[in-house]
C-alpha positions as CSV (number, residue, x, y, z in Angstrom):
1,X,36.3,102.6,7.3
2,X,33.6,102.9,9.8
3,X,32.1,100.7,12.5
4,X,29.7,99.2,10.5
5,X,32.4,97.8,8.0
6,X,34.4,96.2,10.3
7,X,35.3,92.3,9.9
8,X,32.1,89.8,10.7
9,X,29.9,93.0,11.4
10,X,26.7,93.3,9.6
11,X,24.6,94.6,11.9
12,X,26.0,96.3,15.6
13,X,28.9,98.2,16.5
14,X,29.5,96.5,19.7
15,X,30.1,93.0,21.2
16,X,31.6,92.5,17.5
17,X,31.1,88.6,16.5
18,X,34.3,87.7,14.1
19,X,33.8,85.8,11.0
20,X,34.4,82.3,12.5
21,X,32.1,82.6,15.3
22,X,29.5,83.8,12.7
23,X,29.8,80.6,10.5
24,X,30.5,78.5,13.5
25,X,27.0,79.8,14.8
26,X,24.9,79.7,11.6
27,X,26.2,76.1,10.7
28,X,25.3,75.0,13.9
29,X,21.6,76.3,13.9
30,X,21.6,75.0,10.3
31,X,22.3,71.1,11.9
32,X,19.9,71.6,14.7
33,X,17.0,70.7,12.3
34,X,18.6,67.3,11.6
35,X,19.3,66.0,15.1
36,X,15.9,64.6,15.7
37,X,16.6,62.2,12.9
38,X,19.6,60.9,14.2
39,X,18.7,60.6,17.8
40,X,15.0,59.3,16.9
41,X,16.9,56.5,14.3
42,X,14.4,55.0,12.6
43,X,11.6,55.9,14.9
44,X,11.7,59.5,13.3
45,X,8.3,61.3,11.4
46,X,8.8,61.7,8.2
47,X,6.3,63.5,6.0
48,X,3.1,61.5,4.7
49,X,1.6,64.0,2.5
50,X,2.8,63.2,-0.8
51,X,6.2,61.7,0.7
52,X,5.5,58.4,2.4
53,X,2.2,57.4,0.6
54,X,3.6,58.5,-2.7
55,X,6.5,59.8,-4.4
56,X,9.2,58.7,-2.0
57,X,7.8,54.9,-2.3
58,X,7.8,55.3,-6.2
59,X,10.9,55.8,-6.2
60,X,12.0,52.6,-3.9
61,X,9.5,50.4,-5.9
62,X,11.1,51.4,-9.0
63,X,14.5,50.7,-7.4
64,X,13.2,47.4,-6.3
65,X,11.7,46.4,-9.6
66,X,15.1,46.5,-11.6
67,X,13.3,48.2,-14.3
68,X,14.8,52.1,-13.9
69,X,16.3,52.5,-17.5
70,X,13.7,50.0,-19.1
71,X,11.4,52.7,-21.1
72,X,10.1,50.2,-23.7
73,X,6.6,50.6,-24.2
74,X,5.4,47.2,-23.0
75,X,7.6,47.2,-19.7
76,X,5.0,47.2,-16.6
77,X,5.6,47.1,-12.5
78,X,3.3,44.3,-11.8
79,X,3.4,45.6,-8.1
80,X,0.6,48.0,-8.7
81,X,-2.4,48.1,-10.3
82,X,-2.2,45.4,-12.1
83,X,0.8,46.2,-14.2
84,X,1.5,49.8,-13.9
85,X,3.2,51.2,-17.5
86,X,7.0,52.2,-16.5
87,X,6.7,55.3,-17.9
88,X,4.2,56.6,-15.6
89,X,6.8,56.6,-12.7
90,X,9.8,58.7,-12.3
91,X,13.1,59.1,-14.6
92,X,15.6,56.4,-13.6
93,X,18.1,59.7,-14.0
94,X,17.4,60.8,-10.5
95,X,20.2,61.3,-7.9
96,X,17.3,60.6,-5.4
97,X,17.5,56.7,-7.3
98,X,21.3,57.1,-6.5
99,X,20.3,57.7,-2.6
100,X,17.8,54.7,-2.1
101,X,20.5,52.1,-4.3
102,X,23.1,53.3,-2.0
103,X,21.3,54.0,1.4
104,X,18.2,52.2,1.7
105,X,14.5,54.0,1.7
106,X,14.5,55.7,5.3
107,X,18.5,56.7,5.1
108,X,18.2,57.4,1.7
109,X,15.4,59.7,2.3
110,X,17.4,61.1,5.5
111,X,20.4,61.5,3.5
112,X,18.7,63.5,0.7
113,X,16.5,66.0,3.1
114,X,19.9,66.9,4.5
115,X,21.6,67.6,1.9
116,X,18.8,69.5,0.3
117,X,18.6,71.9,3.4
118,X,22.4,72.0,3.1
119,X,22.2,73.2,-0.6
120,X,19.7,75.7,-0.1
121,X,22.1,77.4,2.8
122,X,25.1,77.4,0.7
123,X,23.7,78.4,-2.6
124,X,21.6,81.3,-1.1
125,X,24.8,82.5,0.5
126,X,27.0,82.1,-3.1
127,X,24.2,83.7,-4.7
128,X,23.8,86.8,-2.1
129,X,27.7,87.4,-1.6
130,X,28.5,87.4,-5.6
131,X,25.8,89.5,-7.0
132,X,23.7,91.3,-4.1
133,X,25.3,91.6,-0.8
134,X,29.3,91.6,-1.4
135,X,31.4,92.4,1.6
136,X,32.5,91.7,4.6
137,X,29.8,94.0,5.9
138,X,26.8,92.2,5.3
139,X,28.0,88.8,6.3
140,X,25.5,88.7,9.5
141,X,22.6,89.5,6.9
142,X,23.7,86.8,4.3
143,X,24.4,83.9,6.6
144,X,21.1,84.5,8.5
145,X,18.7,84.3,5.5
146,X,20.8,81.6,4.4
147,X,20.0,80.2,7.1
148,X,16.0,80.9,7.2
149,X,16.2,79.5,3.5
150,X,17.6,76.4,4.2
151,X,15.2,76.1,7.4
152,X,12.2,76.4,5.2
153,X,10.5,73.6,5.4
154,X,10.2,71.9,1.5
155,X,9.4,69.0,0.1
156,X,12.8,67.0,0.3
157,X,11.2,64.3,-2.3
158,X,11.5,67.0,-5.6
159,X,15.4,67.1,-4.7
160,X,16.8,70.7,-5.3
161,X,14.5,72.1,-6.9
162,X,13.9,74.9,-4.7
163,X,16.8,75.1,-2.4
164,X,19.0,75.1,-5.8
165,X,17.1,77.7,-7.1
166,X,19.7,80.5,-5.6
167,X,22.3,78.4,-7.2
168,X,20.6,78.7,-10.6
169,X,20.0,82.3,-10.8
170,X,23.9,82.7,-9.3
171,X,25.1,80.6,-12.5
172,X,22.6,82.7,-14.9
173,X,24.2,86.2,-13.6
174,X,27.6,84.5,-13.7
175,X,27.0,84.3,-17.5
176,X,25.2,87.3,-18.4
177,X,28.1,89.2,-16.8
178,X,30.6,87.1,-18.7
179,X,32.4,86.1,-15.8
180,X,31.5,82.1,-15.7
181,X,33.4,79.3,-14.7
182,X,33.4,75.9,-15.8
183,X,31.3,75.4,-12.8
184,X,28.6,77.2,-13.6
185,X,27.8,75.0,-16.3
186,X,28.1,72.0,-14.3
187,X,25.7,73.5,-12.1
188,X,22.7,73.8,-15.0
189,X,24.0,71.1,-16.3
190,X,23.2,68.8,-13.3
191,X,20.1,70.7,-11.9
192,X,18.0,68.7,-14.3
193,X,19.3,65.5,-12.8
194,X,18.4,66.5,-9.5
195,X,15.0,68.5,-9.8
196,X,11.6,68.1,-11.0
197,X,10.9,69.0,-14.9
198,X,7.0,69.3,-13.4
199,X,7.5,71.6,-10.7
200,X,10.7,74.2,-11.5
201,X,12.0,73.0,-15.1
202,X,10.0,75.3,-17.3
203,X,10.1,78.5,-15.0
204,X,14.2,78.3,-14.4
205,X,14.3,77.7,-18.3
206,X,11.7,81.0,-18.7
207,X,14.0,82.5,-16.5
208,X,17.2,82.2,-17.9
209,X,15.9,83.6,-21.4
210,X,14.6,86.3,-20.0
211,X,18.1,87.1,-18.6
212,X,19.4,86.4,-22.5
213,X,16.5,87.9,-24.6
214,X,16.9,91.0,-22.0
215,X,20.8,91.3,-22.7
216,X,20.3,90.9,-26.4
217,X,17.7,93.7,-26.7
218,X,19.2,96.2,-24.0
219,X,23.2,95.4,-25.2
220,X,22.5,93.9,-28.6
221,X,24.7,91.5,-27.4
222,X,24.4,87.8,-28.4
223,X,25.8,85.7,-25.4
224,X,26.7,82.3,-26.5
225,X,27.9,80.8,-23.4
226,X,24.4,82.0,-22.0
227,X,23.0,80.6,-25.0
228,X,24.6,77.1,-24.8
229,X,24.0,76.9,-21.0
230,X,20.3,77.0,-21.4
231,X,20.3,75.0,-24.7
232,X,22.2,72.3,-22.7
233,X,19.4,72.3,-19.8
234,X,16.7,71.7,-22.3
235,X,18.0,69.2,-23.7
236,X,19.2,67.3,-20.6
237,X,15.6,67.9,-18.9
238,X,14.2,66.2,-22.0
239,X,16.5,63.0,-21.6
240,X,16.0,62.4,-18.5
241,X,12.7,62.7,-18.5
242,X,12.3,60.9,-21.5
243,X,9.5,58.5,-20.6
244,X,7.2,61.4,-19.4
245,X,7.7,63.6,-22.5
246,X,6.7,60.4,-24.6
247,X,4.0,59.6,-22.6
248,X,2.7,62.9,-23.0
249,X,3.4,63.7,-26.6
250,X,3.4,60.0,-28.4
251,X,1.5,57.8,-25.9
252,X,1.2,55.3,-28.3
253,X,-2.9,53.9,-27.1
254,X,-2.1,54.8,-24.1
255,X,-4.8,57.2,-22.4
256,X,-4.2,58.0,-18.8
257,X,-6.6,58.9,-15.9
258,X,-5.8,62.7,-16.4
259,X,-7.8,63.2,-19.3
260,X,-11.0,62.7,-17.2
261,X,-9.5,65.8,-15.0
262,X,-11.7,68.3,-14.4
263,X,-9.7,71.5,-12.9
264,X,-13.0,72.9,-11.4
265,X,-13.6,69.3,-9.1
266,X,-12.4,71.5,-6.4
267,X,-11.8,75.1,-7.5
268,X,-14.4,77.9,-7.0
269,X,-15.4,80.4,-10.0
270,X,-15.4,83.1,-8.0
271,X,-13.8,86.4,-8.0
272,X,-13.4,86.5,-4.1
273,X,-12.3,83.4,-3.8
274,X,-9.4,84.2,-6.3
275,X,-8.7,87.3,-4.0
276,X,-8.5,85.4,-1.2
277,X,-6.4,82.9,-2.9
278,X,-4.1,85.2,-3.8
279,X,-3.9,86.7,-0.3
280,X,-3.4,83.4,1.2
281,X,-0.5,82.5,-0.5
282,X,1.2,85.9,-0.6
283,X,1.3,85.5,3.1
284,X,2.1,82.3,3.9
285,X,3.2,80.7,0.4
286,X,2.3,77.3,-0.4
287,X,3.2,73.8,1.4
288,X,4.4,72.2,-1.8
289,X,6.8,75.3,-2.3
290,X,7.7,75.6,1.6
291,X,5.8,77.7,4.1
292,X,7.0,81.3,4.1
293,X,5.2,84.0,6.7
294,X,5.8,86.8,4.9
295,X,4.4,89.5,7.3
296,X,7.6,89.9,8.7
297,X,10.0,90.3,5.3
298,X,7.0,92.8,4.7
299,X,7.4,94.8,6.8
300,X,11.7,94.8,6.8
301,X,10.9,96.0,3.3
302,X,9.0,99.0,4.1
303,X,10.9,100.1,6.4
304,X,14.0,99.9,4.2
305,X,11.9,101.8,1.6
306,X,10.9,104.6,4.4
307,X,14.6,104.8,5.4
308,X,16.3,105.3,2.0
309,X,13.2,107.5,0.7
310,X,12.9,106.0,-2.8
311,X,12.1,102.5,-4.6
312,X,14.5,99.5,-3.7
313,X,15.8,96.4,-5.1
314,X,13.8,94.5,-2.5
315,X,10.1,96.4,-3.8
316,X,10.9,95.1,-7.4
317,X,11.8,91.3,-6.2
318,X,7.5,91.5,-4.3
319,X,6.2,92.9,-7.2
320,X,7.5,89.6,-8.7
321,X,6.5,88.0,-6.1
322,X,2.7,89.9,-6.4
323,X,2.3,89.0,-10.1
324,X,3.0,85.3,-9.2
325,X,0.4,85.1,-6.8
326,X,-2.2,86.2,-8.5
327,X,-1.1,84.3,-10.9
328,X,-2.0,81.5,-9.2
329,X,-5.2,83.1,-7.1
330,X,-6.3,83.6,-10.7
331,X,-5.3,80.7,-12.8
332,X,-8.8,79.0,-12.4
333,X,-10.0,81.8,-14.7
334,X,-7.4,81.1,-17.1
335,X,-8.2,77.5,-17.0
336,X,-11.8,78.6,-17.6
337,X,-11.2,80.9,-20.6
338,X,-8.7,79.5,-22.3
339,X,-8.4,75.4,-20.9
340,X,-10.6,74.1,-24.0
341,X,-8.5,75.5,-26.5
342,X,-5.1,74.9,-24.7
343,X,-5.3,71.3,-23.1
344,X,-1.6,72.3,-21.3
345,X,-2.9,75.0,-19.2
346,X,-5.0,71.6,-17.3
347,X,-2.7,69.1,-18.1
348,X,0.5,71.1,-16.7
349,X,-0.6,73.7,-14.8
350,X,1.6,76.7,-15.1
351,X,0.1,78.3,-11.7
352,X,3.2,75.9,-10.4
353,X,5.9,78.8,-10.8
354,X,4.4,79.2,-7.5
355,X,7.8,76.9,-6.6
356,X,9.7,80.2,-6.6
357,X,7.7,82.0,-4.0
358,X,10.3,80.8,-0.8
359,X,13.5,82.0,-3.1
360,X,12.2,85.1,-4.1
361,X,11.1,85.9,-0.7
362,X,14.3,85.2,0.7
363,X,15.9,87.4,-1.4
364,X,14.0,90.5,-1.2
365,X,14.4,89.5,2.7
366,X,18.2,90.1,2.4
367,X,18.1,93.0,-0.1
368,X,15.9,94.7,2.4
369,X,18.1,94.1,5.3
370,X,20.8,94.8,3.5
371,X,19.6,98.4,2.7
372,X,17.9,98.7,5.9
373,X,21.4,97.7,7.9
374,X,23.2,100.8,6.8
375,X,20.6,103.4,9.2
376,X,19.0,100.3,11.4
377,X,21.5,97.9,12.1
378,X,19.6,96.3,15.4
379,X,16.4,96.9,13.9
380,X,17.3,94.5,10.9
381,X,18.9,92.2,13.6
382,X,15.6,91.9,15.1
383,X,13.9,91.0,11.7
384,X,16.3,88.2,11.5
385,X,16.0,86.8,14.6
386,X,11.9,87.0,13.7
387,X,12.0,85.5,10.5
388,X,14.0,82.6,12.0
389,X,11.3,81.8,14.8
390,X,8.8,81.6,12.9
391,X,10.2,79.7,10.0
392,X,11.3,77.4,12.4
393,X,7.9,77.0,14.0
394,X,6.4,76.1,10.4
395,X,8.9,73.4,10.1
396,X,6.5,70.3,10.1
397,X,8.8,67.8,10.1
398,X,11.0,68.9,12.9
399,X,7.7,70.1,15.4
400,X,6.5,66.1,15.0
401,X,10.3,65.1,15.7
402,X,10.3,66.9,18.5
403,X,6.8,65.3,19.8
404,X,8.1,62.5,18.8
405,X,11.3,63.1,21.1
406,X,8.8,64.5,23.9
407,X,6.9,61.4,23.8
408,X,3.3,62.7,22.3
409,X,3.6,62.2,19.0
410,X,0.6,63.2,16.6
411,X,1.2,61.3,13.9
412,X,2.9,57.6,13.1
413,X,6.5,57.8,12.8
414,X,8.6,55.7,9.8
415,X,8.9,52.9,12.0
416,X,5.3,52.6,12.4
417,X,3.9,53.4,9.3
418,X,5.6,50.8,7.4
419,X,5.3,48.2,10.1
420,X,7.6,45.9,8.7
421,X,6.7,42.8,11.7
422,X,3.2,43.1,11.3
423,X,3.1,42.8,7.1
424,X,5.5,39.5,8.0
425,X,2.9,38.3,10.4
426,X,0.3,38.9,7.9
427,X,2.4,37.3,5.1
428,X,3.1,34.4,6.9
429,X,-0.5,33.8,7.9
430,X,-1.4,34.1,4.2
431,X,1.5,31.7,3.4
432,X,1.3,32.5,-0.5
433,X,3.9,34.4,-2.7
434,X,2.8,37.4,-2.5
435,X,2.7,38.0,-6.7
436,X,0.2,34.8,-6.9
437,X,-2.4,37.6,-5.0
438,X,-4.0,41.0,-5.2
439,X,-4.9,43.2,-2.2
440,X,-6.9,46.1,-1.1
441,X,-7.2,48.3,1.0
442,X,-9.4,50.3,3.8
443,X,-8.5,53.1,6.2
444,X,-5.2,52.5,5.0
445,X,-2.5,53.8,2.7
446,X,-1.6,51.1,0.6
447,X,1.7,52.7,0.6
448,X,3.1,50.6,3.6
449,X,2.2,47.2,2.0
450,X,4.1,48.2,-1.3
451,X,6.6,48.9,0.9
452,X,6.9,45.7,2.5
453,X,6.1,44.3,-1.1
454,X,2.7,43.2,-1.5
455,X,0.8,43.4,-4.8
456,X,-2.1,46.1,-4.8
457,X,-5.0,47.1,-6.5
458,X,-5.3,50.8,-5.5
459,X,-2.7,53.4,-5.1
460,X,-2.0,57.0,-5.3
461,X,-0.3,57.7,-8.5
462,X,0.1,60.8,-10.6
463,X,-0.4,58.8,-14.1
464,X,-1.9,55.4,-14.9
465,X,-4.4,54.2,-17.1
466,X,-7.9,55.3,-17.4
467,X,-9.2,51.9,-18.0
468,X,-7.9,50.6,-15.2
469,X,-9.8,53.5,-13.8
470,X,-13.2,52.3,-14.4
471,X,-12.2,48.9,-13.8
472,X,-11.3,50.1,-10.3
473,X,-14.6,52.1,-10.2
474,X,-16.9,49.1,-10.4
475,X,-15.6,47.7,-7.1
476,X,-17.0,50.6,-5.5
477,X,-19.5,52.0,-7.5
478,X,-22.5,51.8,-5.3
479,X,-20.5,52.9,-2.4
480,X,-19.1,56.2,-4.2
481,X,-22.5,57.1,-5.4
482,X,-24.1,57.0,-2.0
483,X,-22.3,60.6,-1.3
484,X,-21.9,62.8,-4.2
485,X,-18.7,64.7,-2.8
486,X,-17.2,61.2,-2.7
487,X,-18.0,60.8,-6.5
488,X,-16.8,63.7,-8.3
489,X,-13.7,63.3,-5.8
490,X,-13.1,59.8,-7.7
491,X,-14.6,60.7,-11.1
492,X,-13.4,64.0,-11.8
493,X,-9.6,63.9,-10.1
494,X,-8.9,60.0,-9.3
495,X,-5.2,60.3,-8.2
496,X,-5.9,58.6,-5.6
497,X,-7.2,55.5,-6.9
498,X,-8.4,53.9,-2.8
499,X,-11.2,51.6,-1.9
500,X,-13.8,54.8,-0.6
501,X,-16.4,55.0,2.2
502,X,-19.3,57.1,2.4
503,X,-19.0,56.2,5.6
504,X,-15.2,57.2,6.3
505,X,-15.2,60.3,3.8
506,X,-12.4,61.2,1.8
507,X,-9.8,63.0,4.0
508,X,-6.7,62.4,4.1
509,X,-7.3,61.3,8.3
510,X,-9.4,58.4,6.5
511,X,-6.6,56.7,5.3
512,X,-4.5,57.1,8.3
513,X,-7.0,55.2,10.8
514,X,-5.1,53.6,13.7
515,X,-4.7,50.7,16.0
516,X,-6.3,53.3,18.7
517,X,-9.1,54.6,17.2
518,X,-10.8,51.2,17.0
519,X,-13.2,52.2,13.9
520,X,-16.3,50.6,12.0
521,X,-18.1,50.8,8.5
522,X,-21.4,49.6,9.2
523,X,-22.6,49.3,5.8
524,X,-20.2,49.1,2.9
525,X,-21.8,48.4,-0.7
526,X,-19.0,47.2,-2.5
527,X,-19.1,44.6,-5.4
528,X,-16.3,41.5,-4.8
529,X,-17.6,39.9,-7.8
530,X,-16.0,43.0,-9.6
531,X,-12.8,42.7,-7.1
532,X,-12.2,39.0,-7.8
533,X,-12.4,39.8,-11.5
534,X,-9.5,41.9,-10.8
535,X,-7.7,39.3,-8.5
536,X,-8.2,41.2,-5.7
537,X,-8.6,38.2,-3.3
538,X,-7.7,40.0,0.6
539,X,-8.8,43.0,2.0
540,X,-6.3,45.0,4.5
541,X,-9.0,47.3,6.3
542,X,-8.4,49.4,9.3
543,X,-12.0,48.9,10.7
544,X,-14.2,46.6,11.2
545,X,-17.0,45.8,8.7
546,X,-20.0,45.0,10.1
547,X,-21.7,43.4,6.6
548,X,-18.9,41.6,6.2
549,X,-20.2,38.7,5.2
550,X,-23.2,39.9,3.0
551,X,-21.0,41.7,0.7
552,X,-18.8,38.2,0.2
553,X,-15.9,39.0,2.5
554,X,-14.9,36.1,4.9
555,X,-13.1,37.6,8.7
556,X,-9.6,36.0,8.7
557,X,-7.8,37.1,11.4
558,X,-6.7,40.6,13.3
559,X,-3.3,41.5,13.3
560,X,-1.7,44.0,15.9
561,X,2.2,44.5,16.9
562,X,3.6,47.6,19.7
563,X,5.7,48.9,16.5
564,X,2.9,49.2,14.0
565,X,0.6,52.0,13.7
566,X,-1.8,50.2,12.3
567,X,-4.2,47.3,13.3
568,X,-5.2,45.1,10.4
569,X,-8.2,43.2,9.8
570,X,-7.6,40.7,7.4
571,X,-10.7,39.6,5.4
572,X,-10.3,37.2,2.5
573,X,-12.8,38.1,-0.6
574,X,-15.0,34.8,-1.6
575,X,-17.7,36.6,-3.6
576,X,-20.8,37.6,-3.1
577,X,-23.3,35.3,-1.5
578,X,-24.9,32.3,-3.9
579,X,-28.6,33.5,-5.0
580,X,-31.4,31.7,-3.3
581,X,-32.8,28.8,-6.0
582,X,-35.7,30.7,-8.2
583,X,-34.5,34.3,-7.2
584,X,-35.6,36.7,-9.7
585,X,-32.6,38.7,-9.7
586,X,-30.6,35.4,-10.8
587,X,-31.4,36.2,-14.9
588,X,-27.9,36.8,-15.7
C-alpha cells in the first residue's frame, strides 16, 4: 500500500483527513447554500426567470384549481386566459404537485430545491464510486465534485432532471453489467415522475439504448432486464404525461399558439454566430441546464492527458460534450434545412440535450482528477478548490440571498413579489368576487395576482390557444405595431402573452417595474373596446399613464404597502370615449 491509498486520502500525503471529517466537511459545504433560506424565511429571493412568473405558479394554480387528474377535453382553469384548456399545464403525476399539497408554494418550492441539490450530491457520488472512481483512494476527488454538482446552480422547478442524471446512468451501467438491484428499477421507474419529458426524457431514453443496442452488437447479448428497464420508462413518461402527448398528437380542434412559432424570431442565420454559439456554451453551459465555467475542468483534463501521455476517459466524456454543443450552436441550420419537412425539430427542439452539459462536465471533471491524482495530488486539490469558487460564485440564487442578508438586495424577494397585503387592499377596494372580473396588466408580471388569485387576461404560458392569441392581439394592436421588434416578439413567439409598450420595450426589467422607479407611458394606443369584449374590466399597471383617460381608462386609486415590491395603479376600463354627434368616423 502506498501513501496515496491510505484511508480518506485522495489527494496529499500529509495532514491526512479520515473519512468522517471528509463527509462531515463536504455535507456541511453542501448545506451552506440553503441557510439563506432558512434564516431569510419568507423574505428569501427566489428565482423569477421562468420560476416565479411561470412554471412554479402553474403548478400552485393547478393545485388550487382541484382539477390535477381531470384530463377531459372540455375541463378549463378559468383563472387565466379566459379558460385555459387543462391540458396545456403540467401532469398532475408530479412529486413537485406532492410538495405544494403538502408544503405550501414558498416551502414547497424550498423543500424541492433542497432536495434537488441533495440528490445531485448523492447520486453523483453513487455514480463515481460504483463505476469510475472505486476506492478508498479517490474519496477526496468524488465527494468534491459531488459537491460542485450539487452546487450547480439549476432550475429546481424541472425536479431531478439534471441532478438525477448521475443516478440514471449509475442504474443504466448497473444493468448492462448484470449486476442490478431491485433498486435500480425503482430508480427509472420513478425518474419520470420526478423530471421533465420536455427537457431530459428523450435524451436519458436515447441514452439508455445506446448502452443496449451497443451491448447487443459488441456481445450479441440480448439484455432483458436492460430491455424492460427502458421499456418501463417509456411507458411511464407517456402516462404521466398524458395530456401533453394528446395535446400534441390528437388535439382534437385544438390549435395552440406554437404553430405561429417562427424559430428564426430571434436566431441569426449566420455561420459565426453558430461558432460563437457553440463557444459560448462550451464554456459556460446554459442557464436552463445550470451554469458550468468550464475553463477550469479544461484545463485539469489536459493536464491529466500530459501526465499519463495518451488519450483518457475524461478526453472521450468532452468530445461528447463538443458534439453537443455544436449541436446546439448549429441547430438553427438544422431548423432551416430540415424544419419544413419535420415540424418536431421546431416544435420540440432537440438542441435541449444541452440538459446534459453540467453532468457530463462533472464527470470528465472527476475522471480527470482522478487520473491526474496519481502524479499531481495537490495540483488536482487545487482544481477542486477552483471549480468550487467559481461554481459557487454563479450560484444566482444564493449571491441575491446573500444581498438579501447584506441588506442591498437587487431584486424583489418572495415576500415582495407576491405581495399578498397589497392584492387584499386592492381586492377589498374592488369589493367584487374576484371570478365576476378580468384584469390586466402593465409593468407587471401577472404572476403575483394569480397568485393571490385574481382572474387574468395575459400570462406567460408555454401552450394555449392561438385564438385567444389574436383575440389578445387586438387589445394591443396599434401599440405593438408602433415598434417592429415589439411585433414579431408577439407575433412570431407569443409565450408571453403581456399587455406591451413601445414605450417600456420587451425586456424582461419591463415587467419587473417597482414602487421606486416611479415610471410613466406617455402615450399608450391600446383598444378597451377590444378589452371589455374580453371582460377585461381593471388594469394593474406599474406606471402611470398619462392618456389615461383618452384611451377609456378611468384612475381609481394607487396602492402601496412597505412589503410589496410593487406600487399599483389601479385604473378601471370604461371604454373608449363617446364619438362627438356627426363625427365621421362614427359609421360603424
Amino acid at each position: 500500500m502506498t501513501k496515496n491509498d491510505l484511508p480518506g486520502n485522495g489527494l496529499s500525503t500529509k495532514n491526512t483527513w479520515s473519512s468522517r471529517t471528509l463527509w462531515g466537511v463536504a455535507v456541511g459545504l453542501l448545506l451552506v447554500q440553503f441557510f439563506p433560506y432558512l434564516l431569510l424565511w419568507d423574505e428569501a429571493y427566489i428565482r423569477i426567470h421562468d420560476t416565479l412568473e411561470g412554471e412554479w405558479f402553474w403548478y400552485t394554480i393547478l393545485v388550487n384549481s382541484g382539477k390535477l387528474f381531470d384530463y377531459s377535453r372540455d375541463t378549463v382553469i378559468e383563472q387565466i386566459m379566459n379558460g385555459l384548456p387543462r391540458r396545456a399545464l403540467h401532469t398532475g403525476w408530479s412529486f413537485i404537485v406532492l410538495w405544494i399539497e403538502l408544503f405550501g408554494t414558498y416551502w414547497g418550492y424550498i423543500f424541492n430545491n433542497m432536495l434537488a441539490h441533495i440528490a445531485g450530491f448523492f447520486s453523483m457520488f453513487l455514480l463515481l464510486d460504483r463505476h469510475f472512481l472505486p476506492g478508498r483512494k479517490n474519496l477526496t476527488i468524488k465527494l468534491g465534485v459531488s459537491l460542485i454538482f450539487a452546487w450547480i446552480p439549476i432550475f429546481s422547478i424541472f425536479g431531478l432532471t439534471v441532478t438525477a442524471q448521475p443516478l440514471v446512468l449509475y442504474s443504466f451501467l448497473n444493468l448492462y453489467q448484470r449486476r442490478a438491484q431491485w433498486w435500480d428499477f425503482l430508480i427509472l421507474w420513478l425518474f419520470p415522475f420526478y423530471s421533465t419529458v420536455v427537457w431530459v426524457g428523450i435524451p436519458i431514453l436515447i441514452l439508455g439504448g445506446i448502452i443496449f443496442l451497443y451491448q447487443l452488437g459488441e456481445r450479441h447479448h440480448w439484455n432483458w432486464k436492460l430491455f424492460w428497464a427502458l421499456a418501463g420508462m417509456t411507458v411511464l413518461y407517456f402516462l404521466v404525461n398524458y395530456q401533453l402527448f394528446e395535446l400534441t398528437f390528437a388535439p382534437s380542434g385544438f390549435v395552440t399558439h406554437r404553430v405561429e412559432y417562427s424559430y428564426f424570431y430571434d436566431r441569426e442565420l449566420s455561420f459565426v454566430g453558430s461558432v460563437l454559439k457553440t463557444l459560448e456554451i462550451f464554456f459556460i453551459s446554459h442557464f436552463h441546464a445550470g451554469t458550468v465555467l468550464s475553463l477550469p475542468i479544461l484545463l485539469a483534463a489536459l493536464l491529466a492527458r500530459l501526465n499519463i501521455g495518451r488519450h483518457t476517459q475524461a478526453e472521450r466524456v468532452i468530445w461528447t460534450i463538443v458534439a453537443i454543443c455544436v449541436f446546439y450552436g448549429f441547430y438553427t441550420w438544422i431548423v432551416y434545412l430540415f424544419g419544413e419537412h419535420f415540424p418536431m425539430l421546431v416544435e420540440y427542439k432537440f438542441e435541449r440535450v444541452r440538459i446534459m452539459l453540467p453532468f457530463l462536465w462533472m464527470l470528465a471533471f472527476a475522471l480527470a482528477l482522478g487520473q491526474l491524482r496519481v502524479k499531481s495530488p495537490r495540483v488536482a486539490g487545487f482544481f477542486l478548490a477552483v471549480q468550487f469558487i467559481v461554481t459557487v460564485a454563479s450560484h444566482d440564487e444564493f449571491q441575491h440571498n446573500l444581498r438579501q442578508l447584506a441588506g442591498v438586495p437587487k431584486k424583489p424577494n418572495f415576500k415582495e413579489f407576491v405581495a399578498e397585503d397589497l392584492y387584499h387592499q386592492i381586492d377589498a377596494y374592488i369589493g367584487r368576487p374576484k371570478d365576476s372580473y378580468r384584469v390586466i396588466h402593465l409593468g407587471m408580471k401577472p404572476a403575483a395576482s394569480q397568485y393571490n388569485g385574481f382572474y387574468t387576461l395575459d400570462a406567460l404560458m408555454a401552450i394555449y390557444g392561438l385564438d385567444y392569441k389574436h383575440q389578445f392581439r387586438k387589445i394591443m394592436k396599434q401599440e405593438i405595431e408602433k415598434d417592429e421588434d415589439i411585433m414579431v416578439y408577439y407575433d412570431e413567439w407569443g409565450n408571453w402573452c403581456y399587455l406591451l409598450s413601445s414605450e417600456l420595450g420587451k425586456e424582461s426589467s419591463a415587467f419587473l417595474i417597482g414602487k421606486d422607479q416611479d415610471r410613466v407611458v406617455e402615450e399608450l394606443n391600446i383598444d378597451t373596446r377590444a378589452l371589455l369584449d374580453m371582460d377585461g374590466e381593471y388594469l394593474f399597471s406599474a406606471v402611470r399613464i398619462l392618456n389615461a383617460e383618452q384611451i377609456g381608462l378611468q384612475f381609481e386609486k394607487t396602492f402601496e404597502h412597505p412589503d410589496s415590491y410593487w406600487k399599483v395603479h389601479l385604473y378601471h376600463v370604461v371604454g373608449p370615449p363617446a364619438m362627438a354627434p356627426g363625427d365621421p368616423t362614427d359609421k360603424f
